[in-house]
LOKE-689298 format. One record per residue (C-alpha): residue number from 0; chain; y, x, z. Coordinates in nm, 4 decimals, decimal comma, always signed. Layout:
% LOKE-689298
SITE:n:chain:py:px:pz
SITE:NUM:A:Y:X:Z
...
***
This chain:
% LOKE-689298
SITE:n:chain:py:px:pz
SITE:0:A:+4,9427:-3,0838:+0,2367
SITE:1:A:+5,1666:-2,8151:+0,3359
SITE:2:A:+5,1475:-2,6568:+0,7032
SITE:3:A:+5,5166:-2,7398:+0,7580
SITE:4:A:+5,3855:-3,1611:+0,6317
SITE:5:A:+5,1042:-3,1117:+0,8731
SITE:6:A:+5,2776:-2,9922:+1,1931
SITE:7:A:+5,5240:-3,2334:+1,1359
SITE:8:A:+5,2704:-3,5147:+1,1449
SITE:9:A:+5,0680:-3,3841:+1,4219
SITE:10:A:+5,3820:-3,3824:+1,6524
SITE:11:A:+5,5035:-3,7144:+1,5429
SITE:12:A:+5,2204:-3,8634:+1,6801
SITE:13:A:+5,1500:-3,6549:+2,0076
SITE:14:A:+5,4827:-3,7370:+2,1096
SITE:15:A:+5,5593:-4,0960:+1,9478
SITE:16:A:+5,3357:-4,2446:+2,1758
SITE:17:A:+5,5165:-4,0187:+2,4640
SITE:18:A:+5,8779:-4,1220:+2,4389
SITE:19:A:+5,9042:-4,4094:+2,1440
SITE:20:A:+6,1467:-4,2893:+1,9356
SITE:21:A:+6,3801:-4,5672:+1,7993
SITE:22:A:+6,4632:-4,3606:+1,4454
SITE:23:A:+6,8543:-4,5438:+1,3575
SITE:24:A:+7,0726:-4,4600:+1,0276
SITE:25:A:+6,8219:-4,2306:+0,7853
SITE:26:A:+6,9135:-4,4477:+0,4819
SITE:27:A:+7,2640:-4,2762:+0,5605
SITE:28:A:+7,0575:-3,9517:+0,4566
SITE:29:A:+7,1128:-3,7471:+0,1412
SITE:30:A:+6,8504:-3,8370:-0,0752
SITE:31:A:+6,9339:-3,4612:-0,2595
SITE:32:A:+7,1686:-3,1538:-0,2066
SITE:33:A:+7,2529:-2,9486:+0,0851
SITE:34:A:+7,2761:-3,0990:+0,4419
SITE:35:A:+7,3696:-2,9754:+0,7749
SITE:36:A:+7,2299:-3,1606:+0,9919
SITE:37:A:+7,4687:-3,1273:+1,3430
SITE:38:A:+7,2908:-3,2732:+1,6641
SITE:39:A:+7,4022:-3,2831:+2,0418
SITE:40:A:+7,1232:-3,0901:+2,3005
SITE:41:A:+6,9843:-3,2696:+2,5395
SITE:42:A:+6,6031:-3,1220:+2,5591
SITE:43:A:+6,3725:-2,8284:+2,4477
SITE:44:A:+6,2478:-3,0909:+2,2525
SITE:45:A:+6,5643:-3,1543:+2,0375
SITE:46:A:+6,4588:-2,9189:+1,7732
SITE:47:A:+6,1440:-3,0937:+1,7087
SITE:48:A:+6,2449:-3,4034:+1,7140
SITE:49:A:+6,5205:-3,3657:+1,4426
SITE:50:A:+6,2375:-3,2098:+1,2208
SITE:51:A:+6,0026:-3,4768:+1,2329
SITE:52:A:+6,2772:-3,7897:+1,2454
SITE:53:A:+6,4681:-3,6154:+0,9061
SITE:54:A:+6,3374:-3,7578:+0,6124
SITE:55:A:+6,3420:-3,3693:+0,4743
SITE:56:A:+6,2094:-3,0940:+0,5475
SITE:57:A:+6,4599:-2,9148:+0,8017
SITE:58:A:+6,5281:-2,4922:+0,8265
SITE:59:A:+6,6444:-2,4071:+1,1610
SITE:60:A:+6,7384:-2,0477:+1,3261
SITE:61:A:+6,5155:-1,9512:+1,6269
SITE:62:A:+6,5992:-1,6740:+1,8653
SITE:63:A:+6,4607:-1,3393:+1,7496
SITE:64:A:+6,2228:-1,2485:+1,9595
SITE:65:A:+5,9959:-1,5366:+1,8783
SITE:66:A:+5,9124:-1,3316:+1,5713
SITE:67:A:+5,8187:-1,0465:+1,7754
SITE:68:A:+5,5379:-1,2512:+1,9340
SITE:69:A:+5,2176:-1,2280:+1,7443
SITE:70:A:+5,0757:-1,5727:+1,7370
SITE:71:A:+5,4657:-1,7126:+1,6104
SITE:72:A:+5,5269:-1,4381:+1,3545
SITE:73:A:+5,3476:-1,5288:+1,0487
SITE:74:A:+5,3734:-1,9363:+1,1369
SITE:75:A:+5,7373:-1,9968:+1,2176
SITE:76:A:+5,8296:-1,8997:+0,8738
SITE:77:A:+5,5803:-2,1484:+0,7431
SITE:78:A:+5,7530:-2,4061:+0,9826
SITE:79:A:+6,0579:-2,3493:+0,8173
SITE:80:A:+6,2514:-2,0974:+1,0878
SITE:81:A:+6,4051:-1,7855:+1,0234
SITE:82:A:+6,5421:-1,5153:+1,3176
SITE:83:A:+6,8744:-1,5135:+1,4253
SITE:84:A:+7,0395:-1,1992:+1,6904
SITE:85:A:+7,1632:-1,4112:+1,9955
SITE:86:A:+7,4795:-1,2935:+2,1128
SITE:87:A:+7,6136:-1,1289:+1,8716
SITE:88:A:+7,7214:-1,2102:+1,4899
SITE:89:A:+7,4052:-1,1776:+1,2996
SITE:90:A:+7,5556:-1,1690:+0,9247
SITE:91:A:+7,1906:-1,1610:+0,7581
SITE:92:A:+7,1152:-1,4966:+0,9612
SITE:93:A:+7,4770:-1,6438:+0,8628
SITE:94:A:+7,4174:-1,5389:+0,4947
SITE:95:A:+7,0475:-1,7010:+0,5127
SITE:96:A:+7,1855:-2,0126:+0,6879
SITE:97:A:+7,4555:-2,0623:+0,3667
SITE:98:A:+7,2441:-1,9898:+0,1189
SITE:99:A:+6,9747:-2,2040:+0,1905
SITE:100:A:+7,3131:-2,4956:+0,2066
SITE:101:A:+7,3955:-2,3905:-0,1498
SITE:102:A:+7,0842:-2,4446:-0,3009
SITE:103:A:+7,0712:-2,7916:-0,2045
SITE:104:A:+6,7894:-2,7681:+0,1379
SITE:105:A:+6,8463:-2,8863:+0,4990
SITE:106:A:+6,9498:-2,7273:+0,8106
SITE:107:A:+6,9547:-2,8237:+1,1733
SITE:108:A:+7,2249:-2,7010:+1,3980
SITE:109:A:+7,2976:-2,7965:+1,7857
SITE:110:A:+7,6744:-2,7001:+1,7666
SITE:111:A:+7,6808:-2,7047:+2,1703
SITE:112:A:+7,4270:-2,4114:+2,1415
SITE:113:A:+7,2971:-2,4407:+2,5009
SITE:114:A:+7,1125:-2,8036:+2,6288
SITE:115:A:+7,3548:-2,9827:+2,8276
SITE:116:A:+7,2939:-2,9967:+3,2202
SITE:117:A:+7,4738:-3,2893:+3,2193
SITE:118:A:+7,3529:-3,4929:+2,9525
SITE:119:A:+7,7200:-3,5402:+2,8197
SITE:120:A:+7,8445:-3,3743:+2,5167
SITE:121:A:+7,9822:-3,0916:+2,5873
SITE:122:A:+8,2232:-2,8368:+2,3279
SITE:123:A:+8,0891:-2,7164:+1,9777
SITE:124:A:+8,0786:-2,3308:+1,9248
SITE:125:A:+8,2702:-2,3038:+1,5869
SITE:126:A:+8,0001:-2,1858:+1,4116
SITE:127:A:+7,9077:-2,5696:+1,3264
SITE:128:A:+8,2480:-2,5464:+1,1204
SITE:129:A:+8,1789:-2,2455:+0,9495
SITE:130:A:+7,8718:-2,3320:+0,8094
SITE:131:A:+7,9756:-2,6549:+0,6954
SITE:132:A:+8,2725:-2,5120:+0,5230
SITE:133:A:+8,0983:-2,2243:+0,3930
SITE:134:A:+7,7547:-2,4129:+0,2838
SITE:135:A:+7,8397:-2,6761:+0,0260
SITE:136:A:+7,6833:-2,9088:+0,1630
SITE:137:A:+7,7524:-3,2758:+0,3601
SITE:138:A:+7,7237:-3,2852:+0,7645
SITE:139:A:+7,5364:-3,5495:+0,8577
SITE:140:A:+7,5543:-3,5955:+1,2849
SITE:141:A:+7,3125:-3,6777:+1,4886
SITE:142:A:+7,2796:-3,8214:+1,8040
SITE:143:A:+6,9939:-3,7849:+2,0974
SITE:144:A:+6,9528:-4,0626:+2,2884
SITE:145:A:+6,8051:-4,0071:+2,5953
SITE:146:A:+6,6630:-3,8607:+2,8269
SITE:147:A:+6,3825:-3,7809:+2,7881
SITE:148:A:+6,1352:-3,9873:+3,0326
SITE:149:A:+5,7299:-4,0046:+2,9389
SITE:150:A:+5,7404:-4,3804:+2,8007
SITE:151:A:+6,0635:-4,4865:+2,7530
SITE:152:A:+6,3085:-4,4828:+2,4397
SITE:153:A:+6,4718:-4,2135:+2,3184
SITE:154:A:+6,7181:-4,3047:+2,0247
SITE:155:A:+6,7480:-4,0571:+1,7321
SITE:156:A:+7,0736:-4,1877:+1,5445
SITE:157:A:+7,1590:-4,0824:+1,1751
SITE:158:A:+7,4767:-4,1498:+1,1477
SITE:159:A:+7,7182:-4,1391:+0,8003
SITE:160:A:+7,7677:-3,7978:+0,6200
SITE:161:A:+8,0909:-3,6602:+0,6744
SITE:162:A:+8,1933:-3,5066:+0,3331
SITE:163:A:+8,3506:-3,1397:+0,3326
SITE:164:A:+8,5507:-3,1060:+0,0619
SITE:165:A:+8,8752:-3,2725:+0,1839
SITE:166:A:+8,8329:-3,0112:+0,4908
SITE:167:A:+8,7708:-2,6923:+0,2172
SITE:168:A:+9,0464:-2,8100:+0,0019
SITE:169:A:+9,3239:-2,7421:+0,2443
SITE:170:A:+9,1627:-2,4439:+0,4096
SITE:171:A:+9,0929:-2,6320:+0,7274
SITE:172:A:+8,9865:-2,4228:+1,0599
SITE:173:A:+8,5633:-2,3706:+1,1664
SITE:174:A:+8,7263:-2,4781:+1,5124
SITE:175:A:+8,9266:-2,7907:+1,3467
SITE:176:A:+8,5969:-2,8680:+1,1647
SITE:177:A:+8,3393:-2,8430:+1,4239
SITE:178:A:+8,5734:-3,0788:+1,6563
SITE:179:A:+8,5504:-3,3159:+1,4074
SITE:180:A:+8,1904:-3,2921:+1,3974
SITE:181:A:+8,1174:-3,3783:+1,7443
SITE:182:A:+8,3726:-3,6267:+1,7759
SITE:183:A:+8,1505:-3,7868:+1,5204
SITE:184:A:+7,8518:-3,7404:+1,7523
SITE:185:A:+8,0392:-3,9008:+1,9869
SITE:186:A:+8,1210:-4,1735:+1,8637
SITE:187:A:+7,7159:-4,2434:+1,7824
SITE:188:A:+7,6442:-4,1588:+2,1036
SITE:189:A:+7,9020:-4,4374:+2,2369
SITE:190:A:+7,7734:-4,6817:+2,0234
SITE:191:A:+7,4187:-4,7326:+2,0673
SITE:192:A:+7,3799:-4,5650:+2,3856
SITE:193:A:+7,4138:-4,9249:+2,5365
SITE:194:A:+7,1832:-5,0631:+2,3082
***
């Protein structure tokens, strides 16, 4: 058993038993190839909660300075993160991010960037776009059900990949593409949030 098969595990069932996640939609989920994984913020906890509800092994960026830290810089690789320069366009993170698309692995993205004060969806940076133009690969949204409250629900909803290639073929916009994107988290959110 890998580290990355261990963690993942071990958090599953430290915080299981914390909120009872209700895991909806993962035989939507890409079996093989590239996915980009697009999720709405709701919690610090977002990021692990994607990687241990995905039934793959998910990549994600992490700020930086993380891997400045001592005790995170030889593990977060092993958990599957890579640094990315907030604030600025960090091309070696971009080109990481695409190529790990194109050769068929998964990636979690929170297109909003920021957790939501609100708890509402709020706009997607167009960077979601980009990379799912750019990556070859499907986008499969997510939605976050929450919040977050020490023995009650939260919903993790899988919801039908969106496929790309109509959106490449006529040279749609990052912008055009990342609205589409969360209007499909949206719409998860909407239905099952009454459930």
């Amino acid at each position: 058993m890998n580290l990355y098969t261990f963690a993942k595990s071990l958090v599953w069932n430290v915080l299981n038993p914390l909120y009872r996640f209700e895991v909806k939609g993962l035989e939507h989920f890409p079996k093989t190839g590239g996915v980009l994984i697009c999720a709405n913020h709701i919690d610090a906890l977002d990021p692990p909660v994607v990687g241990i509800t995905a039934p793959r092994d998910v990549n994600f960026m992490a700020k930086e300075e993380l891997f400045n830290m001592p005790v995170f810089k030889g593990l977060l690789p092993k958990l599957r993160a890579f640094p990315v320069k907030r604030g600025m366009s960090d091309r070696e993170a971009l080109r990481k991010a695409i190529s790990l698309l194109k050769n068929g692995e998964v990636m979690g993205l929170f297109p909003e960037g920021t957790r939501s004060k609100t708890g509402e969806l709020g706009k997607g940076f167009s960077g979601a776009g980009f990379f799912a133009l750019k990556g070859e690969a499907v986008v499969v949204p997510c939605a976050i059900i929450g919040p977050y409250k020490l023995f009650k629900r939260v919903q993790v909803v899988y919801g039908t990949p969106i496929d790309m290639e109509p959106f490449r073929e006529r040279r749609a916009s990052a912008e055009e593409v990342t609205g589409v994107i969360m209007q499909h988290i949206q719409n998860l959110i909407d239905e099952n949030k009454s459930k």
